[in-house]
C-alpha positions as a Markdown table, in Angstrom:
| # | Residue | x | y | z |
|---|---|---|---|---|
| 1 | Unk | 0.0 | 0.0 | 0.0 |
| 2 | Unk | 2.7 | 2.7 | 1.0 |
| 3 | Unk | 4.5 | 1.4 | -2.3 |
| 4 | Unk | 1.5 | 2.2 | -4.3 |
| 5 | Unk | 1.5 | 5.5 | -2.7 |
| 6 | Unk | 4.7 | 6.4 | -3.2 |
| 7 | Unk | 4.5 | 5.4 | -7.3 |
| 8 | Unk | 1.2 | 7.7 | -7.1 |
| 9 | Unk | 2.9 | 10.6 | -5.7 |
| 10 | Unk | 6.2 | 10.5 | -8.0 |
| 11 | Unk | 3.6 | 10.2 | -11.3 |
| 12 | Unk | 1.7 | 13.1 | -9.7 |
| 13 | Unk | 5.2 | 15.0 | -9.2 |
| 14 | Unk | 6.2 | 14.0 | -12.3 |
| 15 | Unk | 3.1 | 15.2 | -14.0 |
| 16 | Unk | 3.4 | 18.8 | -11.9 |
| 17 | Unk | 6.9 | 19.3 | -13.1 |
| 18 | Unk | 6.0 | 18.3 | -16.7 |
| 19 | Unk | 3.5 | 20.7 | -16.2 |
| 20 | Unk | 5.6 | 23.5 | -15.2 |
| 21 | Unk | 8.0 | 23.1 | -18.0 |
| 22 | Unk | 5.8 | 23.0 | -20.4 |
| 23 | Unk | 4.5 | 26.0 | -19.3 |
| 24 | Unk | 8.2 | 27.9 | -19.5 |
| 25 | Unk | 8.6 | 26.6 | -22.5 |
| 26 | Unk | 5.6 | 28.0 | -24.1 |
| 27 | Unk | 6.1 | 31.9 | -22.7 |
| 28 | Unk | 9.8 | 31.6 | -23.6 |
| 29 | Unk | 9.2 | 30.2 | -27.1 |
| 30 | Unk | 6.5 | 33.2 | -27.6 |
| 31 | Unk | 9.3 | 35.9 | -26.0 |
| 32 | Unk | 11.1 | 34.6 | -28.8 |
| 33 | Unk | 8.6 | 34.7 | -31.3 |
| 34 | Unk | 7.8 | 38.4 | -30.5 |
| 35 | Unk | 11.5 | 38.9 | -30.8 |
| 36 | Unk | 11.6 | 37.4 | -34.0 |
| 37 | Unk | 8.6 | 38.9 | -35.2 |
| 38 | Unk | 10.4 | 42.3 | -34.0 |
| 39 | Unk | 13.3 | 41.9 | -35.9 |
| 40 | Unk | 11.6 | 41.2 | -38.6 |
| 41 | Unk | 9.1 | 44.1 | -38.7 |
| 42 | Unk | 12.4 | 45.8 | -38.4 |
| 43 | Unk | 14.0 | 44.6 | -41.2 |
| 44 | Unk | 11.4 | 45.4 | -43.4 |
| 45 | Unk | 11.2 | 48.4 | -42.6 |
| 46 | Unk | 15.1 | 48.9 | -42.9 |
| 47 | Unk | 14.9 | 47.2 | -46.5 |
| 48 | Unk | 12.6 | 49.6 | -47.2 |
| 49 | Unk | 14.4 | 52.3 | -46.3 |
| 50 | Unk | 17.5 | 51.0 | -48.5 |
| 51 | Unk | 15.2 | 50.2 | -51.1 |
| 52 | Unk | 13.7 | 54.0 | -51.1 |
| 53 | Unk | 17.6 | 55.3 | -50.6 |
| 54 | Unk | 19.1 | 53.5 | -53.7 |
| 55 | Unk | 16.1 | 54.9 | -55.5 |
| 56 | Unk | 17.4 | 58.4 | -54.4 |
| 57 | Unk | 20.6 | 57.7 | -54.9 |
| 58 | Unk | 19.8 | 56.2 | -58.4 |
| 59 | Unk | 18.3 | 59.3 | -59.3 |
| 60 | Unk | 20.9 | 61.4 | -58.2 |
| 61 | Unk | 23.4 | 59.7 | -60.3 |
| 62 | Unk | 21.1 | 59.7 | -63.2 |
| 63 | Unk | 20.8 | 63.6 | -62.2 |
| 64 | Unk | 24.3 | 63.7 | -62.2 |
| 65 | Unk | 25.0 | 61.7 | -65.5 |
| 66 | Unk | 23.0 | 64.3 | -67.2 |
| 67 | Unk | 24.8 | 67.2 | -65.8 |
| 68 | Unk | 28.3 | 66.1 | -66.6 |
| 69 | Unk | 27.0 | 65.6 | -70.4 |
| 70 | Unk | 25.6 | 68.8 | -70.3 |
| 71 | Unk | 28.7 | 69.8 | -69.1 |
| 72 | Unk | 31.0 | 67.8 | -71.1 |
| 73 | Unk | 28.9 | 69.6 | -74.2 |
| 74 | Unk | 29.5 | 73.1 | -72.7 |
| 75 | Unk | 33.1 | 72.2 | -71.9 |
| 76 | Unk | 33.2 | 71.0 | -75.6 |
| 77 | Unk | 31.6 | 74.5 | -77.2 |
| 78 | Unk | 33.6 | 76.6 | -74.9 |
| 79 | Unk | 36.5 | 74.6 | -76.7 |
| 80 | Unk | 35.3 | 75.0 | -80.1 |
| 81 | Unk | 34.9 | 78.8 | -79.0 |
| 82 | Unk | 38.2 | 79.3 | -77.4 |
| 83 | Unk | 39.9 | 78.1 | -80.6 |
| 84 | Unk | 37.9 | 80.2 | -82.7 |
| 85 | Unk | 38.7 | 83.7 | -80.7 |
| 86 | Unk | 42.5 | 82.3 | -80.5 |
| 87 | Unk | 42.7 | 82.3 | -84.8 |
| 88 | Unk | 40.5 | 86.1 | -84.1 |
| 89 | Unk | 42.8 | 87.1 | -81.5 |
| 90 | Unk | 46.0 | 86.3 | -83.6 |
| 91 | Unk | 44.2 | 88.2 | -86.9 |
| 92 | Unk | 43.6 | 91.5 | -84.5 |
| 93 | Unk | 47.0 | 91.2 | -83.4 |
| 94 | Unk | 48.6 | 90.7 | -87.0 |
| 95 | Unk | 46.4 | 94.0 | -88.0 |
| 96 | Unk | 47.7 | 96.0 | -84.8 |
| 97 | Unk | 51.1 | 95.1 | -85.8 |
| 98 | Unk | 50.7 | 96.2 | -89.1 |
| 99 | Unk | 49.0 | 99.3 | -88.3 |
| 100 | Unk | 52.0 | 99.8 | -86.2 |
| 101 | Unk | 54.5 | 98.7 | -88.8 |
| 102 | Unk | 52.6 | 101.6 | -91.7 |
| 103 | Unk | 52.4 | 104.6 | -88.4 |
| 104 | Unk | 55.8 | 103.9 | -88.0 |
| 105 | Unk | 56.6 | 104.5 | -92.2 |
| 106 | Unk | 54.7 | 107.4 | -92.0 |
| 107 | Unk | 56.4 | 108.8 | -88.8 |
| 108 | Unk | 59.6 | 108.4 | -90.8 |
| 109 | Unk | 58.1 | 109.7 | -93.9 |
| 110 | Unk | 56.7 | 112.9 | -92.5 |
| 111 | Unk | 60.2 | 113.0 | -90.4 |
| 112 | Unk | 62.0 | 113.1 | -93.9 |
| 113 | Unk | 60.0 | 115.7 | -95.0 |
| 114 | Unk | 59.7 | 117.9 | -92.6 |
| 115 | Unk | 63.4 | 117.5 | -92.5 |
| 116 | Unk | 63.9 | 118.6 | -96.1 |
| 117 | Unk | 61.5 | 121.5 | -95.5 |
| 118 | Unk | 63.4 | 122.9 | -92.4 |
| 119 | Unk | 66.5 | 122.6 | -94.5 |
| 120 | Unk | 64.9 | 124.2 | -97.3 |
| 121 | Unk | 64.1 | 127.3 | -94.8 |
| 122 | Unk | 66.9 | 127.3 | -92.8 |
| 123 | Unk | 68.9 | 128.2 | -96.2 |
| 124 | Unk | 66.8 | 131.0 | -96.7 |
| 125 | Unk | 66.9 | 132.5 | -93.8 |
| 126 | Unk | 70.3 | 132.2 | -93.2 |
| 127 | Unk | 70.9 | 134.1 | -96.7 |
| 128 | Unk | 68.5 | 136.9 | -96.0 |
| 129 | Unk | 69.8 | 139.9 | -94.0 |
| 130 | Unk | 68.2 | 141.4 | -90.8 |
| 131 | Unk | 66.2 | 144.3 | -92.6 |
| 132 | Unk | 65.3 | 141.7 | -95.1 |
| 133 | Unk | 63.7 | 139.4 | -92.8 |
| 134 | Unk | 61.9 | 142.2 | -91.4 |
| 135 | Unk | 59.2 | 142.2 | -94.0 |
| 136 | Unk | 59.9 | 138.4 | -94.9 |
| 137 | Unk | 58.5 | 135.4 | -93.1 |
| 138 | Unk | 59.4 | 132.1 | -93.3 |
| 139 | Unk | 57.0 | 129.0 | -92.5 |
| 140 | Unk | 56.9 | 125.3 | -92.8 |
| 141 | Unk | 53.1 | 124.4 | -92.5 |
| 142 | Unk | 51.8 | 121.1 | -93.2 |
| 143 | Unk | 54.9 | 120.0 | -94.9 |
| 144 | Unk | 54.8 | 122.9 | -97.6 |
| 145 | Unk | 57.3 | 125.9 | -97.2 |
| 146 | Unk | 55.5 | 129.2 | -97.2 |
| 147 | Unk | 57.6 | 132.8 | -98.2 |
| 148 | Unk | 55.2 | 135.6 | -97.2 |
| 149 | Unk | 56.9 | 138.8 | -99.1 |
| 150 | Unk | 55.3 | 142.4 | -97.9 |
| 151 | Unk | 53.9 | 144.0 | -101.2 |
| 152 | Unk | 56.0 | 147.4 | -100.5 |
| 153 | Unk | 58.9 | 145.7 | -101.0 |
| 154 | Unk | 57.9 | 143.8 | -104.3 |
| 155 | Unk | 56.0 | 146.7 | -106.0 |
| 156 | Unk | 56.1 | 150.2 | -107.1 |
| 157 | Unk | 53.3 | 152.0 | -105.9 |
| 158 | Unk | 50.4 | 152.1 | -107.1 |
| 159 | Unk | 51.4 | 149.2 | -109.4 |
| 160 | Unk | 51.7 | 145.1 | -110.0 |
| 161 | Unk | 55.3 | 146.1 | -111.5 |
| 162 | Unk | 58.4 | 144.8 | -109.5 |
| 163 | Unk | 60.6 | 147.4 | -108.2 |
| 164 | Unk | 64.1 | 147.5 | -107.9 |
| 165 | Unk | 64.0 | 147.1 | -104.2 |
| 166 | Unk | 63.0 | 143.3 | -104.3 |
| 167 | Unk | 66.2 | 142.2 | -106.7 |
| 168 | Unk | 67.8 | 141.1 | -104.2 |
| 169 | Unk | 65.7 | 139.5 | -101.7 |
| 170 | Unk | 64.0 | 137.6 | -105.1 |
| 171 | Unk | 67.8 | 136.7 | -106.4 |
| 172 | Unk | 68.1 | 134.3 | -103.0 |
| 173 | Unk | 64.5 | 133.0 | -103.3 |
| 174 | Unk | 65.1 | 132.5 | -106.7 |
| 175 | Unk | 68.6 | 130.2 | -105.7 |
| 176 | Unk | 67.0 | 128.3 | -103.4 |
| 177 | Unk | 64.3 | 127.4 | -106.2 |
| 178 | Unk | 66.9 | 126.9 | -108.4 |
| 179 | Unk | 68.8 | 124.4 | -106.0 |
| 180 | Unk | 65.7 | 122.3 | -105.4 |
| 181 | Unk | 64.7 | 121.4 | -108.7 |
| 182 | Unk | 62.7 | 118.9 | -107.5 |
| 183 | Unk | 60.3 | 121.2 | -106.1 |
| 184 | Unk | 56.9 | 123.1 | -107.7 |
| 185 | Unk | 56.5 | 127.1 | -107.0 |
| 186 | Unk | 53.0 | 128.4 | -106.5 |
| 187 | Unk | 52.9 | 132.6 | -106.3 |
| 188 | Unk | 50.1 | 133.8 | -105.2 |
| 189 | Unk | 48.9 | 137.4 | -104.5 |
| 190 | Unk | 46.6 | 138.5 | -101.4 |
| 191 | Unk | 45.5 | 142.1 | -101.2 |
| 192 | Unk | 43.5 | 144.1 | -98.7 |
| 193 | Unk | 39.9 | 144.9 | -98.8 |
| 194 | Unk | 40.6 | 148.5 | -100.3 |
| 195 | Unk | 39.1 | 149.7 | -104.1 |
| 196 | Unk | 41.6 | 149.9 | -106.3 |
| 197 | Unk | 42.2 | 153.3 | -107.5 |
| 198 | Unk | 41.0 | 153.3 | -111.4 |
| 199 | Unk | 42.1 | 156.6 | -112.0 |
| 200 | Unk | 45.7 | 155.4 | -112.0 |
| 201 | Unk | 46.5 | 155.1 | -115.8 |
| 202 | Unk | 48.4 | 151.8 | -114.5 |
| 203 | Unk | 45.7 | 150.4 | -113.2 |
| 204 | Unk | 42.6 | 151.5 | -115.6 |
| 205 | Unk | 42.8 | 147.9 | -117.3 |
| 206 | Unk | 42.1 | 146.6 | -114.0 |
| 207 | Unk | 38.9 | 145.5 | -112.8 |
| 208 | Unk | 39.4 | 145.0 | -109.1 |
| 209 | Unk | 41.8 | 143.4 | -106.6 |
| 210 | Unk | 41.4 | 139.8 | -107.7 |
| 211 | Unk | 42.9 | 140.7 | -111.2 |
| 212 | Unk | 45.6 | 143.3 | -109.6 |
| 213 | Unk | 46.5 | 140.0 | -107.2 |
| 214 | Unk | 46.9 | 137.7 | -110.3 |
| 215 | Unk | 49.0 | 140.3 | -112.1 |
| 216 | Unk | 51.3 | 140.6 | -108.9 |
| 217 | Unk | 51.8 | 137.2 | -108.5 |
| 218 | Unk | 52.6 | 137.1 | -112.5 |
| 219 | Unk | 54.9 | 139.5 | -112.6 |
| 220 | Unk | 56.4 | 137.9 | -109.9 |
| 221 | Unk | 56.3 | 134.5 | -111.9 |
| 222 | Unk | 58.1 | 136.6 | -114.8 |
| 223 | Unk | 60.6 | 138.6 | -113.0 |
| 224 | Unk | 61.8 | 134.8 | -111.5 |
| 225 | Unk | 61.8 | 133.5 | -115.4 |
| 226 | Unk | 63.3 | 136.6 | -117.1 |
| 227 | Unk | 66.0 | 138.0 | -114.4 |
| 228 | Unk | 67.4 | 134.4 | -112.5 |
| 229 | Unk | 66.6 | 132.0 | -115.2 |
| 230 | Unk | 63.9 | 129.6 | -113.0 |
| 231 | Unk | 61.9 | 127.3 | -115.3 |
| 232 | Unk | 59.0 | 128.8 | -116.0 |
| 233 | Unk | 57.7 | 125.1 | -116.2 |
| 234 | Unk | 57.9 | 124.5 | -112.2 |
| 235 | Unk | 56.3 | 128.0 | -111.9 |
| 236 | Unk | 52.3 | 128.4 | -111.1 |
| 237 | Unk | 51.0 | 132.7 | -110.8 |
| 238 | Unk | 47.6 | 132.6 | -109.1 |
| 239 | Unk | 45.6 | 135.7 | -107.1 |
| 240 | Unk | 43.1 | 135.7 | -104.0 |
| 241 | Unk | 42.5 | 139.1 | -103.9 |
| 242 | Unk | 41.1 | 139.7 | -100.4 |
| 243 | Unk | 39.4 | 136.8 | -100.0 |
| 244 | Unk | 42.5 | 135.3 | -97.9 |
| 245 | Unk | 43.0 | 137.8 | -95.3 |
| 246 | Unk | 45.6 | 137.0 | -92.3 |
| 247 | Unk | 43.8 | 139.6 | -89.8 |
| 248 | Unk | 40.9 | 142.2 | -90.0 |
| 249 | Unk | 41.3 | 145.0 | -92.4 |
| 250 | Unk | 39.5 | 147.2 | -89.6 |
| 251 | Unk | 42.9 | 148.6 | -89.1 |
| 252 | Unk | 46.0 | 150.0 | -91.0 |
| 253 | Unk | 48.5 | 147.5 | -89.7 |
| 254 | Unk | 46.0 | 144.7 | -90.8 |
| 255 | Unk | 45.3 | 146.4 | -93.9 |
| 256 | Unk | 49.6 | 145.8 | -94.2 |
| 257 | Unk | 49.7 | 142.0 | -93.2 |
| 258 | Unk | 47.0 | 141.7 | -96.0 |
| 259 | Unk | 48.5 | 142.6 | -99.0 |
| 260 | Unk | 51.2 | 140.5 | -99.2 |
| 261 | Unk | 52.9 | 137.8 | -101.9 |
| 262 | Unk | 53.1 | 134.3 | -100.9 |
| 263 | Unk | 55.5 | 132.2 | -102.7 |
| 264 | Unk | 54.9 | 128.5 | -101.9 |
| 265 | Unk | 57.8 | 126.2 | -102.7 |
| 266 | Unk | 56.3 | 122.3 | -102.7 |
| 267 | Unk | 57.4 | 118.7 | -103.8 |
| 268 | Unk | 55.9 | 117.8 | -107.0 |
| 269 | Unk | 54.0 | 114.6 | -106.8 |
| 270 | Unk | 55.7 | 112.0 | -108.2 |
| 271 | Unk | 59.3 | 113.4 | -105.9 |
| 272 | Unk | 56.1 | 113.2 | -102.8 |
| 273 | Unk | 55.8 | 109.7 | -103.5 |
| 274 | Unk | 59.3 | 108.8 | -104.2 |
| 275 | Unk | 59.4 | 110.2 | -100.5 |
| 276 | Unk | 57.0 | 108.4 | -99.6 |
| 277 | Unk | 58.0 | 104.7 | -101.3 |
| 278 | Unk | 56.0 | 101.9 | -100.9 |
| 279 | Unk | 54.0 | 101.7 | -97.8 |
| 280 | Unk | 55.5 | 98.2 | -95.9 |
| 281 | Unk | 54.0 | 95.3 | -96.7 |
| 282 | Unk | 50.7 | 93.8 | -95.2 |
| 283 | Unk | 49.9 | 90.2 | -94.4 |
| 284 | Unk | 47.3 | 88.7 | -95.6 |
| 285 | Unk | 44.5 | 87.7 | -93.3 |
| 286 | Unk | 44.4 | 84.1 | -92.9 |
């Protein structure tokens, strides 16, 4: 009987612990299931995450692809460009350097001529005495030499003829004319704004002072030819009558500076262009 017992009471220990364990068991095997089912939820929602990540990151790089063509094409064109302005650049500096090269030919040329021009008058001046100079002037404008001549000294009054007086002052002029052969001779004759005086028998065949300035400046002309031997050839008589005043004919001392003789010693052309030469040579633009 007490054996019986005892078997009874170690099947219903036995059965308790079974029981119990069971029971363990069970909770931890749902703590792990939650655990599991945790992770999991987790996961998902980092794959997600990744997944929605390389999505932006794909996009970026397919941003990115784009810009670095567009790039690459701008890079390219700016290339294309750069090469294109180079070839202009190397044109405009061709032309600045030829521009230079001809400014520097005519530096030179006008150098030479204003050279031969201030030798020209220096010559002149140097031969003409103090008194002389005195109703003389000398100029070099413009490359042309200009001998203004006071008519007093040129004329008899009341006249176009060429008095004695002006021999000698015209025997220089006429040497220095004579020693540049190379050179043309325009006279011309200027007067003031004053009526000439019909009553003069010398003058009665004169209509007014554009005609008595041409037949100043002729007689001029002829005294050169007849008296020193100048080619009449290189010599040009012209007349401006008042119409070329140098100051106001208000006044007597303007009235003076008016009428006047000009003689005007220049290069003929083709000695001009023998000054000249050839302008320097251009290169072609490419």
């Amino acid at each position: 009987m007490k054996k019986s017992l005892f078997i009874v009471a170690l099947a219903v220990g036995t059965l308790a612990f079974s029981s119990c364990a069971s029971k363990k068991d069970l909770e931890n095997c749902r703590t792990e299931n939650n655990r599991l089912a945790s992770d999991y939820q987790n996961a998902k929602e980092t794959i997600a995450a990744n997944n929605a990540r390389i999505k932006s990151l794909e996009d970026q790089l397919a941003q990115a692809k784009e810009s670095a063509a567009a790039l690459q094409g701008s890079l390219d064109n700016s290339l294309r460009n750069a090469n294109s302005n180079n070839i202009n650049i190397s044109k405009l500096v061709d032309q600045i350097n030829e521009s230079n090269q001809y400014i520097r030919h005519l530096v030179e040329v006008k150098s030479k001529s204003d050279s031969l021009n201030m030798v020209l008058t220096n010559n002149l001046t140097r031969s003409l005495s103090r008194e002389e100079l005195k109703e003389v002037d000398v100029q070099v404008l413009k490359g042309v030499v200009y001998i203004s001549l006071a008519d007093n000294m040129l004329y008899k009054s009341g006249s176009y003829e060429v008095n004695d007086r002006a021999e000698q002052t015209l025997s220089k002029i006429a040497k220095i004319i004579t020693d540049y052969k190379d050179y043309d001779v325009l006279i011309e004759g200027n007067t003031d704004n004053v009526p000439i005086n019909t009553a003069n028998d010398k003058m009665k065949n004169i209509r007014n002072n554009w005609d008595l300035s041409c037949l100043r400046a002729a007689s001029v002309a002829q005294y050169l030819q007849d008296r020193f031997g100048v080619n009449p050839k290189r010599l040009t008589a012209g007349g401006r009558g008042e119409y070329n005043p140098l100051a106001t004919n208000d006044t007597e001392l303007g009235k003076q500076r008016n009428r006047r003789t000009q003689i005007i010693i220049t290069p003929k052309l083709d000695q001009f262009m023998d000054l000249i030469g050839e302008a320097p040579e251009t290169k072609s633009a490419k």
